[in-house]
Each structure stands twice: as C-alpha cells, then as structure tokens.
N, C-alpha and C positions, 0 to 999 in steps of 0.2 A: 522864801528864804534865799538868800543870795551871798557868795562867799566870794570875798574880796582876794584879788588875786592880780599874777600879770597878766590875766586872759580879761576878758569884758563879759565874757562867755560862761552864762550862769549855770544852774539847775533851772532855773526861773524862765529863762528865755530856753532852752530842751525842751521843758514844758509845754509852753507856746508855742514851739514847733510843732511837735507834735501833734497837739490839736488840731493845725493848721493841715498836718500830712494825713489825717483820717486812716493810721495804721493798726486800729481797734478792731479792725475787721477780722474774720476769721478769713484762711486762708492766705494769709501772710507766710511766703515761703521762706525760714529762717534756715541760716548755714548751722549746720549740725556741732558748729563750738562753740556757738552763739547761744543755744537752748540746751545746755548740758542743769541740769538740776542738783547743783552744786552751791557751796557760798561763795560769796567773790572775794574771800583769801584766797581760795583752792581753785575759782577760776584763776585770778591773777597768777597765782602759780604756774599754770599752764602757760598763759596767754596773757601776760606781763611783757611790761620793757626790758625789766630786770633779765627774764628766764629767755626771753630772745635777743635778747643784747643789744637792744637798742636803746637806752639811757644817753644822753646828749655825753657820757664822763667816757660812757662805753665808746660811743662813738666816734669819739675823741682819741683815743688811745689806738684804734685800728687806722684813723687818718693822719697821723703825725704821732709828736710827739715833744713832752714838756720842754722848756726851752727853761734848763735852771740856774739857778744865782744860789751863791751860799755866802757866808758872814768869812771874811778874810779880817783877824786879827790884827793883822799887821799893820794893814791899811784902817780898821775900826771901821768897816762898812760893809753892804752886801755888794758884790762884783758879780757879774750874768758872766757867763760864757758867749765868747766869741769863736766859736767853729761856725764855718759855711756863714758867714758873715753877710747876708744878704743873697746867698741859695735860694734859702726857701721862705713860702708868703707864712705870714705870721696872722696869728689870730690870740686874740685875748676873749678868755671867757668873763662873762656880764658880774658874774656871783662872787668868786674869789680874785678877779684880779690875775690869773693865772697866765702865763705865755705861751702857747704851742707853736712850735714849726709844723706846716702840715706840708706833708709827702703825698697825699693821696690824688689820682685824676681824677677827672672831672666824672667819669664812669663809673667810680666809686661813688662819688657824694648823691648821682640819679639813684643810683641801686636804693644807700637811705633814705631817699626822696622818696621813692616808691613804698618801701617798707614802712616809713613812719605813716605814708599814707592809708596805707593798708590796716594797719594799727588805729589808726584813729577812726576809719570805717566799720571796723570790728568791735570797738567800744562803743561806740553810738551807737550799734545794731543789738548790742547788751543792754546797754539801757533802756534803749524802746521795749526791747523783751520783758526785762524787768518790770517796768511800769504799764503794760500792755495786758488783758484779757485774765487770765485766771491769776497771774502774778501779780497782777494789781488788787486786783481782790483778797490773793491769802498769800500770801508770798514763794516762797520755793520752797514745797516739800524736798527734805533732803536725805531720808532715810528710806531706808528699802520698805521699814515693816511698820507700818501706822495704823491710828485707831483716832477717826472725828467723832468727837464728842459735840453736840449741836443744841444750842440753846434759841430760841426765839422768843425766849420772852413774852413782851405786848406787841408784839411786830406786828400794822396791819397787816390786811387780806394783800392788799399790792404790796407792801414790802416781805413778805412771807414768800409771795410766787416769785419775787426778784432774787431773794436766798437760793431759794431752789433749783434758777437758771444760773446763777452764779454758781452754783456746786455741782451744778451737770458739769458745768466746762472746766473745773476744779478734777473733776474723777475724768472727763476725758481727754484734758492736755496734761496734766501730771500725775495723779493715781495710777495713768493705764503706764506709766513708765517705770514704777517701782515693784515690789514683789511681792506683797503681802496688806490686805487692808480689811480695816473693819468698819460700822457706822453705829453708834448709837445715840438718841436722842433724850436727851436729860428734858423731863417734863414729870408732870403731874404721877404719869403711871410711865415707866420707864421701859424703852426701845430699843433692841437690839436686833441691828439687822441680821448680825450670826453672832455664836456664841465664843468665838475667838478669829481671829485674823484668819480670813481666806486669801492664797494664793489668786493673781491677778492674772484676768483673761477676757479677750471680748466679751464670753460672757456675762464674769461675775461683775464686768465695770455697767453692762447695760442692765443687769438684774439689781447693781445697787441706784441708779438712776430713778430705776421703775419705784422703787421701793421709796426714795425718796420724794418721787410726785405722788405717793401713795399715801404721803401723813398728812392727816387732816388738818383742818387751820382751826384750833385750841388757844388762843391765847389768853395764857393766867401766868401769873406769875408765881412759881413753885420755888421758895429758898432753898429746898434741901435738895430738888432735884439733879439740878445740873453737877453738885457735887458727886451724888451719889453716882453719877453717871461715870464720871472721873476715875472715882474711887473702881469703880467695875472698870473701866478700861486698863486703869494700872495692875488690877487681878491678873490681866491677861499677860501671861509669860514670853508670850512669842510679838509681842509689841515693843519697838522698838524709843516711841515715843506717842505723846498725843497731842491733839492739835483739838484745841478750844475752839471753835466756834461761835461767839457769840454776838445776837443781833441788839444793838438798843441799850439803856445805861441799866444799873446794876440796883437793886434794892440796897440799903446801907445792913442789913440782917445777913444777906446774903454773901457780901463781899469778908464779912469776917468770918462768915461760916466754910470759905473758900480758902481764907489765908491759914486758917487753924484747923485743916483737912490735909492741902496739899501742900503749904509748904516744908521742903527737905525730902520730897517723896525722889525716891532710886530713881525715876526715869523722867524725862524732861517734858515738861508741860509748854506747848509753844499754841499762845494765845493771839486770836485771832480778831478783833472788833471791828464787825460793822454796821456802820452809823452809830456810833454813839453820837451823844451832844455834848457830855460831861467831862470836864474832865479829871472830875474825880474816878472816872470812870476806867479812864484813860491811864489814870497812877493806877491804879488798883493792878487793872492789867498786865501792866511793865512789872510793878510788885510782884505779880504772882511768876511770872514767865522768867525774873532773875533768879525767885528763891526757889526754883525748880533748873535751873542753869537753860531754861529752854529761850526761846525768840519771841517776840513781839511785832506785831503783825497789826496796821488798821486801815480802815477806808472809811470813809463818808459817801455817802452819793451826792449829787451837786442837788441843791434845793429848789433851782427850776424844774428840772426832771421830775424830781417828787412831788411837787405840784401840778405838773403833766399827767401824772400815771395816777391823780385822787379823781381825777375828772369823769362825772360819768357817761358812763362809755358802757355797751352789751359784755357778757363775759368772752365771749368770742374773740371780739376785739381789743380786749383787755390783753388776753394770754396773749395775741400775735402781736401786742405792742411791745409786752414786754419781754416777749422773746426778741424782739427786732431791736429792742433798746438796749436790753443787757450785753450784747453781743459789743455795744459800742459804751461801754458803763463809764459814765464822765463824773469825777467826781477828783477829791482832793484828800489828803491828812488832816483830818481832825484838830481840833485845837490840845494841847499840849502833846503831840505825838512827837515833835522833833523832824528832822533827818532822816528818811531810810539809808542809816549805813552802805546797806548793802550797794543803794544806787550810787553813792558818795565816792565809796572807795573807785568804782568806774571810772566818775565824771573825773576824780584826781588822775587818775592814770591817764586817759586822754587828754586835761592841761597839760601834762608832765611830756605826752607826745605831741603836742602842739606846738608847746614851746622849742622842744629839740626841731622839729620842721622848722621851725623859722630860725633858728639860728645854723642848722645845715643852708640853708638855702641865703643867708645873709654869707658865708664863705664860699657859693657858689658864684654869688653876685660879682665877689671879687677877681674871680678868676680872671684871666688877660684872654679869654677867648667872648668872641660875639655870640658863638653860639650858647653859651649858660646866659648872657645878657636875656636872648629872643626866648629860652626855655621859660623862663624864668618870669618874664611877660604873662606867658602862655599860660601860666601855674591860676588855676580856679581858686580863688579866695573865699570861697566860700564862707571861712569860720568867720567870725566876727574879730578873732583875737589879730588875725593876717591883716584886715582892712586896714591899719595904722602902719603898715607896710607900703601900700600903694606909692603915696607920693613919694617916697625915699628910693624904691624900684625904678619910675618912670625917671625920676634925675641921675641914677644911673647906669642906665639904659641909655641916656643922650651923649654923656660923658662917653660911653665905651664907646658907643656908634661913631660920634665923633675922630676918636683914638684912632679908627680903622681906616677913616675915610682920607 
C-alpha cells in the first residue's frame, strides 16, 4: 500500500528497507522514547512537531515574519505594505501563497536543521520498533493490567511452537513492562495459568513462559471454548482489558457465538490474528475488537518460511530453527487487514518533518553567504523525498560560488 503524497517515500519502500537492515534481531538497543508502550496519539503528543515546535508555520513565525496586504476601498484592491522596503530576504510558502520577511541568521535556520533532523531519526526508530519483534506480532500492549486469552485452533505442531516463541518475546519485551497479568487458554478443557491477574516480576514472566512451553499440542477445534475463556477473563475484576489471541481462520458457529457473547461487554477486547488466510476472518476480528471499543491487531508469517519449517527435519533441530527464525519472523498484513494506523500516524509526522527540512534548507540556500551554499552541499540525502533537490542545490551552489569569486 502506498500513499500518494509530496514525498516518494512510502510505507512500502520503509518496508524494504528494513528487510534490507536486518533490525529483527534481538538486542537492538532502542532510545527509551522510542519504546514507550503507548498509542501514537499520546506518543505524538509527547514527541510531535506540533508539542516541540517544529511545524514548518511554527517555524516560520520564530524566523520572520508575515509580510501583509489588506483590501483598500478606495483604491478597490489589495495593497502590501511597503516598510523596510527591500531590508529583509523574503520567502513565499508553497501551500497558501503567503509572504514572509525573514529576520533570522543563518544559526537559526542550522539549529532547525539539526532539530528537524533529529525528529525525523526519532520517527523512523518508531517505526522500526513498531513493526519490529514482539510488536509486529501483537501490537503494543497499553494497559498496566491484562489477561491473554489464547486460541490455537488447528495450528500445526510447527506453527503451534512458532506461537509459543512468539509469546515468550510478547511476555518478555512488553508483559515484563506493565503490572499485572494473566494467561488463559480457551481449548477443549479450559486453562488458567492463575486464578486472577498476578503482579509482574522476573519471576512470574519466566513461570508464565514455562507454563506456556508446558501446553501440549491438542489441536481440535472447540466453538465454545475460546469464548468461555473470554467470558472467564472478563470475570476478572482487576483486568484492565483482554487481548485475543488467536491462531488460524475461525469456524462460521464459532464466530457468531463470539459476536453474541462479547459484544457490548464493559471492558475492551483487543484481538489479535495470527496467520489467518480468510478474510472473513479478518472482518470478524475488527467486528469484535470495534464493538468491544478494543484494537485490532494481525500478522501472517511469509509462506516461504512455512514451507521451510514443514520440512523434515529431527525435533532437535526443529525447536533451534524455530527459535532462530522467530527471532527474525518475516511476514506481512493479511489480506483485508488495511493500514496499521498506529504505523501511519508516524510515517505522516516524518513527511510532515521532511517536508519542513527542505523547505528550511531551500531558505538557507538563499542566504548571501558561501558558507550555507558548502553546508548545504554537505547535507546527507539520504531520504528519497531530498533527491529531487540535488540538481536545483548543485546550480546554486555555482551561482553563489561564482558571486564571491
């Protein structure tokens, strides 16, 4: 999916990078506002343009300022003001047509140079997190006090142990962050690993781990279980929400016995699908997760992989493959899943400072000194949306050079 814009610079090409950077690994050391387990309203709140004042209007207002015209009656026209009449360098914004005088030095506009840069590094280390290791998988727990509800369905034996490793790193990079958790397994004969939310500790995260390599691989398909399971976690008082778990597409008995159980219930159901193939599967889920006011959450694993991991192979090397491969789990959004939002609102905020960088750095250009010309040379193009920059920079670069010579 790719959204048309003034950058060139997709979700789609993020994507591609990524795969190319190999940042799936554990041990990726993330700055600590980068992995706050929060939504990205309330990160952007923090760690917005808006809330640090860098908006290209904001920025605008601290470097100059409007240069106005009003409608004169008399004459039947608009007339500009002529104070400092060729003072100061003037700049028109792209969007409205607008006029500014700008006052600011040139050690002003590096300052935003720096800052918009910094900003756009701090979003793209958002997104990778985002779409990276347990967050790719289930998304960002956001409540202090939870309770997983776990469904596996017909999951084979290799797709059953890939849940498993997927939910170690679920309970050890965000479980062990919040305050309160539970686990229960909606199956045949129904599982609870405690009888209400326990407080959260090295230990209880490596005893609910244990516990989870501890459940046999049963695959039947139970219609009333997974509910009932639900229906038990919402009992629990001290649960703040619950999070669906479930592997594989949904019997058609079972999904109305879902929507006519849980929806309207007091606390929010944020459903989780991985690998489905359906995507009736997929409605069903978003169905349930709206009329519960909860989130919606899916992954697919890529279908080379799962053709890799049917292959026989000893159990030995089964388990350290698939501990070796989960760690790096490559896969995509399901068919009818949409947008992850959450990544979205990001990638907008980084166009939004991308753009502002190039249009600081297009009033730098202007400047009457050589040295924003040579900075400005010097400036890493990294993004894809800057390269249509290039040749417009290097012809004014020879013009200024020229000027001085």
């Amino acid at each position: 999916v790719e959204f048309s814009g003034a950058s060139s610079w997709t979700l789609v090409a993020f994507e591609k990078n990524l795969e190319r950077k190999e940042r799936r690994d554990y041990g990726v050391q993330w700055d600590l506002d980068v992995q706050l387990l929060i939504s990205s309203p309330k990160w952007l709140q923090l760690h917005g343009l808006k809330r640090n004042k860098l908006t290209f209007s904001q920025i605008l207002s601290k470097i100059g300022f409007q240069h106005k015209e009003d409608y004169v009656s008399i004459l039947g026209k608009l007339v500009a003001s002529r104070y400092a009449n060729g003072l100061y360098r003037q700049y028109m914004t792209g969007e409205d047509g607008k006029l500014y005088n700008l006052t600011a030095k040139k050690d002003l506009l590096f300052h935003f140079v720096d800052c918009l840069t910094g900003a756009i590094e701090l979003y793209k280390q958002r997104m990778e997190w985002l779409t990276t290791e347990s967050r790719q998988i289930f998304g960002v727990i956001q409540e202090q006090s939870i309770t997983i509800v776990l469904d596996f369905g017909v999951a084979s034996r290799a797709e059953f142990d890939l849940c498993r490793e997927a939910l170690s790193m679920v309970f050890k990079q965000q479980v062990a962050q919040i305050s309160r958790f539970n686990i229960i397994q909606g199956a045949q004969d129904l599982a609870k690993w405690q009888e209400k939310t326990v407080p959260v500790s090295e230990a209880s995260i490596e005893a609910a781990v244990e516990w989870l390599w501890a459940i046999e691989y049963r695959p039947a398909v139970c219609h009333s279980g997974p509910t009932e399971a639900i229906m038990e976690a919402l009992f629990d008082d001290t649960t703040e929400a619950v999070y669906y778990f479930t592997v594989g597409d949904m019997a058609e008995c079972m999904r109305h016995l879902l929507l006519q159980k849980i929806s309207g219930c007091p606390c929010p159901v944020h459903t989780v699908s991985f690998n489905a193939r359906e995507e009736e599967t997929i409605a069903l889920l978003k169905e349930l997760s709206h009329l519960t006011t909860g989130r919606f959450h899916a992954f697919a694993e890529r279908e080379d992989y799962m053709d890799m991991i049917e292959t026989s192979i000893s159990d030995e090397d089964e388990k350290a493959l698939l501990t070796q491969n989960s760690r790096k789990l490559k896969g995509n959004l399901p068919l009818g899943t949409g947008v992850r939002e959450d990544v979205y609102l990001i990638w907008k905020e980084m166009e939004e400072a991308r753009n502002a960088l190039i249009q600081v750095q297009r009033i730098l250009i202007d400047l009457p000194n050589r040295v924003a010309a040579i900075f400005l040379a010097s400036v890493d193009c990294e993004c894809a949306s800057l390269a249509c920059l290039k040749p417009w920079l290097i012809g004014r670069i020879h013009v200024m050079h020229a000027d001085t010579t």
